[in-house]
C-alpha positions as CSV (number, residue, x, y, z in Angstrom):
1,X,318.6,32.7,125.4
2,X,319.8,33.2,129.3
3,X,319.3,36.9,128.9
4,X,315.4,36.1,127.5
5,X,314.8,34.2,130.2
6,X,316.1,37.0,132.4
7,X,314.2,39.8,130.9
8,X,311.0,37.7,131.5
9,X,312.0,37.4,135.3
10,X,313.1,41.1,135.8
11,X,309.8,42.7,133.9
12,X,306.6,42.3,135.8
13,X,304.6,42.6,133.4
14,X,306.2,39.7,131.3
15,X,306.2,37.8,134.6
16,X,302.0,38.2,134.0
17,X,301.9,37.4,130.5
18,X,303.6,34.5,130.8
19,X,302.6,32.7,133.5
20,X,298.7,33.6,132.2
21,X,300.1,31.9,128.8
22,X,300.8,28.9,131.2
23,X,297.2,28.8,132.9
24,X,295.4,29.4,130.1
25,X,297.3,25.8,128.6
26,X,296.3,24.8,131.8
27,X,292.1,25.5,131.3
28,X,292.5,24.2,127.6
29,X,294.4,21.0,128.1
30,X,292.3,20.4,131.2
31,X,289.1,20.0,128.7
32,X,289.9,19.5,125.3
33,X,290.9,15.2,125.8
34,X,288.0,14.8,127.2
35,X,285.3,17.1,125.8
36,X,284.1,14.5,123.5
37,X,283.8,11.9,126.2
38,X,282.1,14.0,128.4
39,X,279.1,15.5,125.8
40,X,279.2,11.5,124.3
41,X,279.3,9.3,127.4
42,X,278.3,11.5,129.9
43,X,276.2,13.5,128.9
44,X,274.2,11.8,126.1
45,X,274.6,14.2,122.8
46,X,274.7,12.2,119.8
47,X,277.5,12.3,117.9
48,X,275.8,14.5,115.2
49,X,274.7,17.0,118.0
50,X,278.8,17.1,119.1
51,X,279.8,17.9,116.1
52,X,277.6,20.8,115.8
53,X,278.6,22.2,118.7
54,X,282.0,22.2,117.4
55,X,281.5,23.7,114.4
56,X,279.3,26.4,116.0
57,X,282.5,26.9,118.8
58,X,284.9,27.2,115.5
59,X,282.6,29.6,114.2
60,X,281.4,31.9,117.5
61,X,285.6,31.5,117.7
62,X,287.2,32.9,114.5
63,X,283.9,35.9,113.9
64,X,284.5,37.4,117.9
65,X,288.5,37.0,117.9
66,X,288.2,39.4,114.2
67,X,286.0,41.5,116.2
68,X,287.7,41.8,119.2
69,X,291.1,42.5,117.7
70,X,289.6,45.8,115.9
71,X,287.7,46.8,118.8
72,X,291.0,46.8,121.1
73,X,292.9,48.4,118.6
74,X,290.4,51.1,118.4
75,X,290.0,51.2,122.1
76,X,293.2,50.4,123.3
77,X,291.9,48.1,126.0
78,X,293.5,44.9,125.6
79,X,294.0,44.5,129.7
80,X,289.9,45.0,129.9
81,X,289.0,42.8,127.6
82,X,290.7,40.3,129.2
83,X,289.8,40.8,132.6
84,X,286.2,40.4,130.7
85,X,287.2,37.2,128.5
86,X,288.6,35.4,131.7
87,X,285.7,35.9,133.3
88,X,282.9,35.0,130.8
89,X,285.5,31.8,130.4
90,X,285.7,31.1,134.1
91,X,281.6,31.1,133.8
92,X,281.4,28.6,131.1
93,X,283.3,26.0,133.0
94,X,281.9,26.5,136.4
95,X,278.4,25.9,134.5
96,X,279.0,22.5,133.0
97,X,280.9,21.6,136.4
98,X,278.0,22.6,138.6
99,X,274.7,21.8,136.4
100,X,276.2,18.7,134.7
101,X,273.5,18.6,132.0
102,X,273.7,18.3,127.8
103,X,272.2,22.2,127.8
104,X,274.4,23.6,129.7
105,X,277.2,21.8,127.9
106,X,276.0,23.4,124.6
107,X,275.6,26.7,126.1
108,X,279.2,27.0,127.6
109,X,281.2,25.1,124.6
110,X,278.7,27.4,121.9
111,X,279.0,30.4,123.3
112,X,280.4,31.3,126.7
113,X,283.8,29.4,126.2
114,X,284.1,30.4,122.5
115,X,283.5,34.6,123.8
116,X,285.9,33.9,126.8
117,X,288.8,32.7,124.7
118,X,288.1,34.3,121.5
119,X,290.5,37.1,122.5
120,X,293.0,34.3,123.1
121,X,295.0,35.8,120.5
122,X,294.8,39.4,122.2
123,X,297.1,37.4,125.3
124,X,299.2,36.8,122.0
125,X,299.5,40.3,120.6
126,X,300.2,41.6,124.2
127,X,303.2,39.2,124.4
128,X,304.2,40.3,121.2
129,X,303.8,43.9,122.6
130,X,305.7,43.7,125.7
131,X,308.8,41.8,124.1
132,X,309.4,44.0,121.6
133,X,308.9,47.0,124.5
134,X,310.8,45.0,127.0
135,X,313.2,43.0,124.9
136,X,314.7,45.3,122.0
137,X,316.8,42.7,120.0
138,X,315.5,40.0,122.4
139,X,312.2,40.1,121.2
140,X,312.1,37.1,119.2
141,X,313.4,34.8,121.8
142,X,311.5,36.2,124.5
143,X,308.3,35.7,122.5
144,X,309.1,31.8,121.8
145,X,309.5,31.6,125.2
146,X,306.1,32.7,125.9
147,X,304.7,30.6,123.3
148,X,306.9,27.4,124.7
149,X,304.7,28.4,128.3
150,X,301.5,27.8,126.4
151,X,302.9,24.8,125.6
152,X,304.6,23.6,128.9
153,X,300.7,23.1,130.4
154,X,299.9,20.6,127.2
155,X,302.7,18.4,128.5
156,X,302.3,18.8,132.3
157,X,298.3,19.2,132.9
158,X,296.9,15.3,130.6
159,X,299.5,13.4,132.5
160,X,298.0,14.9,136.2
161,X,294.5,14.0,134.9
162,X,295.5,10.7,133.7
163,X,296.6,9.8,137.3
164,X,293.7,12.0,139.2
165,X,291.3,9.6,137.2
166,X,292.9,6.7,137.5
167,X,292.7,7.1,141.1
168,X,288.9,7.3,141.1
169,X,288.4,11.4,140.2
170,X,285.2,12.3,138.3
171,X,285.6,12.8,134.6
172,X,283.4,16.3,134.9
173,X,286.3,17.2,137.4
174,X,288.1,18.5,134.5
175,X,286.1,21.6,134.8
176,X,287.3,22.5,138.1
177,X,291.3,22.9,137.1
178,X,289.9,24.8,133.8
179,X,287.9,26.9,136.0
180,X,290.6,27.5,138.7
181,X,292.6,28.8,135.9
182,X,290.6,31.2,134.3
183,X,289.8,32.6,137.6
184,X,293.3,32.9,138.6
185,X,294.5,34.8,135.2
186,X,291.3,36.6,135.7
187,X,292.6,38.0,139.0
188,X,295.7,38.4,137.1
189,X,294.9,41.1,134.8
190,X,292.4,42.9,137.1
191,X,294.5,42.6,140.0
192,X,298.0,42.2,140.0
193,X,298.3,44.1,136.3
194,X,301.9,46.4,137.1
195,X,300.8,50.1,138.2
196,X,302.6,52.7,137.0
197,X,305.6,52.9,133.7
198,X,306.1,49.4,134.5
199,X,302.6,48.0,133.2
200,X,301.9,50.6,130.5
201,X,302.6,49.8,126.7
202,X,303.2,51.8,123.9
203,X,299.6,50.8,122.4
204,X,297.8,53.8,120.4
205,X,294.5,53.8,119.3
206,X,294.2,53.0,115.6
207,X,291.7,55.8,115.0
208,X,290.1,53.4,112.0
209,X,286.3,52.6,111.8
210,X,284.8,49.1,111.5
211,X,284.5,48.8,108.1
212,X,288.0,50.6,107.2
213,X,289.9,48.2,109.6
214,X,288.2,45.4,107.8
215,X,289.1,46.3,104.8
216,X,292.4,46.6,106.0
217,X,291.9,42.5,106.8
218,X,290.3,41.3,103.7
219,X,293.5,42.2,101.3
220,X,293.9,40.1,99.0
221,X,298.4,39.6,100.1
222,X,297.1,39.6,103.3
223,X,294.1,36.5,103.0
224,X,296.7,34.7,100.4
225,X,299.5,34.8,103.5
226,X,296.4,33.8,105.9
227,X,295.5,30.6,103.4
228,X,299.4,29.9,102.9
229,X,299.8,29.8,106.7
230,X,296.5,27.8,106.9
231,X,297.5,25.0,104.8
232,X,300.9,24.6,106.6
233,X,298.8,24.6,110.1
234,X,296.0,22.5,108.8
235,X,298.5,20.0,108.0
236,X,299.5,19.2,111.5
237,X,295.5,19.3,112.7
238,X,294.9,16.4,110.1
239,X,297.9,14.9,112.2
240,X,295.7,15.0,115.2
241,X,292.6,13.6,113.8
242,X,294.2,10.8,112.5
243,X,297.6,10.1,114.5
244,X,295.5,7.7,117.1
245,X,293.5,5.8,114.3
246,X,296.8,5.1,111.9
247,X,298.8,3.9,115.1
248,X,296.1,1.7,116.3
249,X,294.3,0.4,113.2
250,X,297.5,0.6,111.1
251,X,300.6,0.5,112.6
252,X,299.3,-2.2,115.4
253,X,300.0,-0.1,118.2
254,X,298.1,0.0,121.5
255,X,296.3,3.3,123.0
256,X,299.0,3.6,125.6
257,X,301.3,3.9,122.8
258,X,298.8,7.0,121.2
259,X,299.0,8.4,124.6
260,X,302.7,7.8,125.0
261,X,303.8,9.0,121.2
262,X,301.7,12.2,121.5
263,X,303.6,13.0,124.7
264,X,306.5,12.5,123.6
265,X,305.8,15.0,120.5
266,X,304.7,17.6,122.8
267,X,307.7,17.0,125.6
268,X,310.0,17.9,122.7
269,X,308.1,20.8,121.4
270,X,309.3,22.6,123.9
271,X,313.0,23.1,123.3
272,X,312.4,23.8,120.1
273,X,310.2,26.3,120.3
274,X,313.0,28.0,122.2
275,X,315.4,27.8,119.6
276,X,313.2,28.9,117.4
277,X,314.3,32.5,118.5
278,X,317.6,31.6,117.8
279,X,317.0,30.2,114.2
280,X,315.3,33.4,113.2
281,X,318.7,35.6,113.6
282,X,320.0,33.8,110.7
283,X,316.2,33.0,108.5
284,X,313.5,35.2,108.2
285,X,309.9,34.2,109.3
286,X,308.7,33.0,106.1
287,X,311.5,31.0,105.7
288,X,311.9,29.0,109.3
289,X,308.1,28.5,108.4
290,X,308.6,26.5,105.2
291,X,311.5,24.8,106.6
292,X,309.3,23.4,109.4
293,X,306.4,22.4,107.1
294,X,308.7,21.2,104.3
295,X,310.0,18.7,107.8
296,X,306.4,18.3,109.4
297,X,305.5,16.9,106.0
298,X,308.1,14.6,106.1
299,X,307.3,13.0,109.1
300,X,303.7,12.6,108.0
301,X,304.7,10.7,104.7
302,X,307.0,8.5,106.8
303,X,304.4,8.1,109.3
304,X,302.0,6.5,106.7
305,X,304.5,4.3,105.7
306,X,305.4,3.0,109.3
307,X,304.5,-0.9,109.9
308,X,306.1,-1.3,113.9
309,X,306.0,1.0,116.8
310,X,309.5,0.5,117.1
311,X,310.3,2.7,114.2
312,X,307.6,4.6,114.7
313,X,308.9,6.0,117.7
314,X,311.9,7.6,116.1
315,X,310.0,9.9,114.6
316,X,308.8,11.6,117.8
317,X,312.1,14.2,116.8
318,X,311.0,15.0,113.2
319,X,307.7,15.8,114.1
320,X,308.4,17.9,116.9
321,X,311.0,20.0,115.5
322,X,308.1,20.7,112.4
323,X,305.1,21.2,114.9
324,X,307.4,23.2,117.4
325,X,308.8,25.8,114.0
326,X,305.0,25.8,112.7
327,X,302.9,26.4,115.7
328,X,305.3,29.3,116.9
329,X,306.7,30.9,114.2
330,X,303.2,31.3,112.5
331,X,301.9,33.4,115.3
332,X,304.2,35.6,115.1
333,X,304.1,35.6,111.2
334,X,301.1,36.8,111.4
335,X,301.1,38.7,114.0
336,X,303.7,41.0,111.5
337,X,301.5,41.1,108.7
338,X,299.5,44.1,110.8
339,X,302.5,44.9,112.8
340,X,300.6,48.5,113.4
341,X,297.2,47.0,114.2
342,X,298.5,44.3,117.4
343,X,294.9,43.5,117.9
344,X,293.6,43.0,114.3
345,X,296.9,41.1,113.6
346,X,296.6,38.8,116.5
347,X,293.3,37.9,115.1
348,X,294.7,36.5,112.0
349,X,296.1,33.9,114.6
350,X,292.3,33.0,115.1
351,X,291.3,33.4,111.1
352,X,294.3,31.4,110.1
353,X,293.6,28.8,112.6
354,X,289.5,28.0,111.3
355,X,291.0,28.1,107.6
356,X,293.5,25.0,108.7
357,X,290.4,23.4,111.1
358,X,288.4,23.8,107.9
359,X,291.4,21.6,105.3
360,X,291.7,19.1,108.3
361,X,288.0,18.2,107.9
362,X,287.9,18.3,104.5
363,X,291.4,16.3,103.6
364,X,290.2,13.8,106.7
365,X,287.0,13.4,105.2
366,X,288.4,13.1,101.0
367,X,291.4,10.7,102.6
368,X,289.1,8.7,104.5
369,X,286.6,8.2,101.9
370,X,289.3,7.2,99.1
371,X,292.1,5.6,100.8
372,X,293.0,4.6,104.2
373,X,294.7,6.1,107.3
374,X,297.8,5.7,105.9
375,X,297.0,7.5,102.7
376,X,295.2,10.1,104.8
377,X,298.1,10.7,106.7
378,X,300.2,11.3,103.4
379,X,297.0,13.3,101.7
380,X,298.2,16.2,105.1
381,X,301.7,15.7,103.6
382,X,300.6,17.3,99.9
383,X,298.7,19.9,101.3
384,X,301.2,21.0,104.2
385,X,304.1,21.5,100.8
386,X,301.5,23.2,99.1
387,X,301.2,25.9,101.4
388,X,305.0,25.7,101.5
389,X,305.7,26.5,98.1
390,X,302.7,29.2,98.1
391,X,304.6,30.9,101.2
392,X,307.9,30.8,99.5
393,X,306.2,32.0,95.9
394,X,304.6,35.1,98.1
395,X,308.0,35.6,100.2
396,X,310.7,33.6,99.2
397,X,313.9,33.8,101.8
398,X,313.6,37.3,102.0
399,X,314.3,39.0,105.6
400,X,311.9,41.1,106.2
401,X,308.2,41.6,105.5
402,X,306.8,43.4,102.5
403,X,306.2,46.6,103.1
404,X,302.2,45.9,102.1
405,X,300.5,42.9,101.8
């Protein structure tokens, strides 16, 4: 793992990627805790008209990112269209910072934030790119170290607001750090990109047309991996729909203790997502993926079943090591399922990702509306080990990928 983190440091170009990994945690955990409060209480949408915009973000999202993934495999011009992304992004929050109205919310969190980061997964593929480039054997670790960056800002940047408005900072101030660090990964890739052999990338053109390269997406191994992986994923978003109301209305906790459990979760993501490199010498992908849903679903069932804090609380290392194998392994899962297409491949991140969004809404909604939090909470359980044993059914323990999918 020393000699990951010393390839990182050594290679300018991973230098980039990773610290714009970092920033771009940085714009997303700025906004996402309080982008709800913001269009509800400050703003005045409705609660109908919030949900709406999310669905339309989830939407704009998933059809650009599938879009953008062909076009910069076709192109090859993954560092443009992220100097272009950054700055469409960097736009979006400066106009709900500056204008502070319900129209200009909708406009940024519709469409100019879901275009900005909808080649989110293209920073992704180019990791991905540059570790196998940069790394040779390495490339595994290197990558979860990359992914653990992303991750880093979740833990660091909520705690910093918490305290920035407890001491009396506007709410819509949020904006401003988001905005800072779109700007600054903006100037990153137009900028500061390596000149010479030590920025360029073995990245061919993939010579397909529209239509062929979708195709190449809609096969039916590859959508059965993308719903497999979905289900595992979509599993830990029911988790955070519902982690806040089962601890408070269930457990008995307090909403320091949401706050505090959650951050504890996340702290201890981290180190696991690092040895997630290590674990995949000895399992393949498929493998290390079912292991960490098989776990995550643990934790949720004992999670439903928790009647003290105290207890609850112990299970801060369960769910961490699941949500830290799941939300790192998967990436790069599917990321291998178009190993010759980086763009198109990253985009499964994206497709994957609105498939889970989409089982989280509709196992909160069925759980909600038959059973309680609690049986909500185990509901996520089921469906995780469903897409568990669908995985394993696909790829068992094998290795190595199948040759087509």
């Amino acid at each position: 793992m020393l000699s990951s983190f010393a390839i990182i440091l050594r290679d300018p170009l991973l230098r980039l990627v990773t610290l714009s990994l970092f920033l771009t945690g940085v714009a997303i955990s700025s906004v996402m805790p309080y982008a709800s409060l913001i269009a509800v209480e400050r703003l005045g949408l409705s609660d109908t008209a919030y949900s709406i915009v999310l669905m339309t973000a989830s939407s704009v999202m998933v059809v650009v990112s599938v879009v953008a993934g062909i076009v910069t495999d076709q192109r090859a011009n993954r560092r443009q269209m992220l100097v272009v992304s950054f700055l469409v992004a960097t736009a979006g929050y400066s106009l709900v910072f500056f204008t502070r109205s319900p129209v200009a919310f909708i406009i940024a969190h519709t469409t100019l934030l879901p275009l900005g980061f909808s080649v989110f997964s293209q920073l992704f593929a180019l990791a991905r790119m540059a570790g196998k480039a940069r790394g040779g054997r390495h490339a595994d670790e290197i990558f979860a170290i990359t992914r653990a960056s992303f991750s880093l800002a979740f833990v660091i940047t909520p705690p910093l607001w918490s305290l920035a408005l407890a001491s009396g900072v506007e709410l819509i101030s949020v904006y401003v750090s988001a905005g800072l660090a779109a700007i600054v990964c903006f100037s990153l890739f137009a900028f500061v990109w390596p000149a010479g052999p030590r920025g360029q990338l073995d990245d061919p053109k993939s010579g397909l047309r529209f239509a062929a390269a979708f195709r190449e997406l809609a096969r039916p191994g590859l959508l059965a991996r993308i719903v497999a992986v979905g289900l595992i994923t979509g599993s830990n978003q029911l988790y955070m729909a519902v982690f806040g109301l089962l601890i408070v209305k269930g457990i008995g906790g307090s909403t320091s203790d949401v706050g505090r459990f959650h951050g504890a979760i996340a702290l201890l993501e981290i180190p696991f997502m690092l040895m997630c490199g290590l674990a995949l010498r000895h399992m393949s992908k498929s493998g290390l993926i079912a292991a960490g849903g098989t776990i995550y679903a643990g934790f949720l069932f004992l999670f439903a079943s928790m009647s003290s804090m105290t207890l609850t609380y112990l299970l801060v290392v369960p769910a961490a090591i699941g949500a830290a194998i799941i939300l790192s392994i998967s990436i790069s899962y599917l990321q291998d399922l178009l190993a010759a297409r980086p763009g198109a491949g990253g985009s499964l991140m994206a497709v994957s990702n609105f498939f889970g969004q989409m089982v989280a809404a509709g196992t909160f909604a069925l759980g909600t509306a038959v059973t309680s939090y609690a049986g909500t909470a185990m509901l996520g359980g089921v469906v995780g080990l469903i897409g568990v044993s669908a995985l394993l059914a696909m790829d068992g323990w094998r290795k190595t990928m199948p040759a087509e999918v």
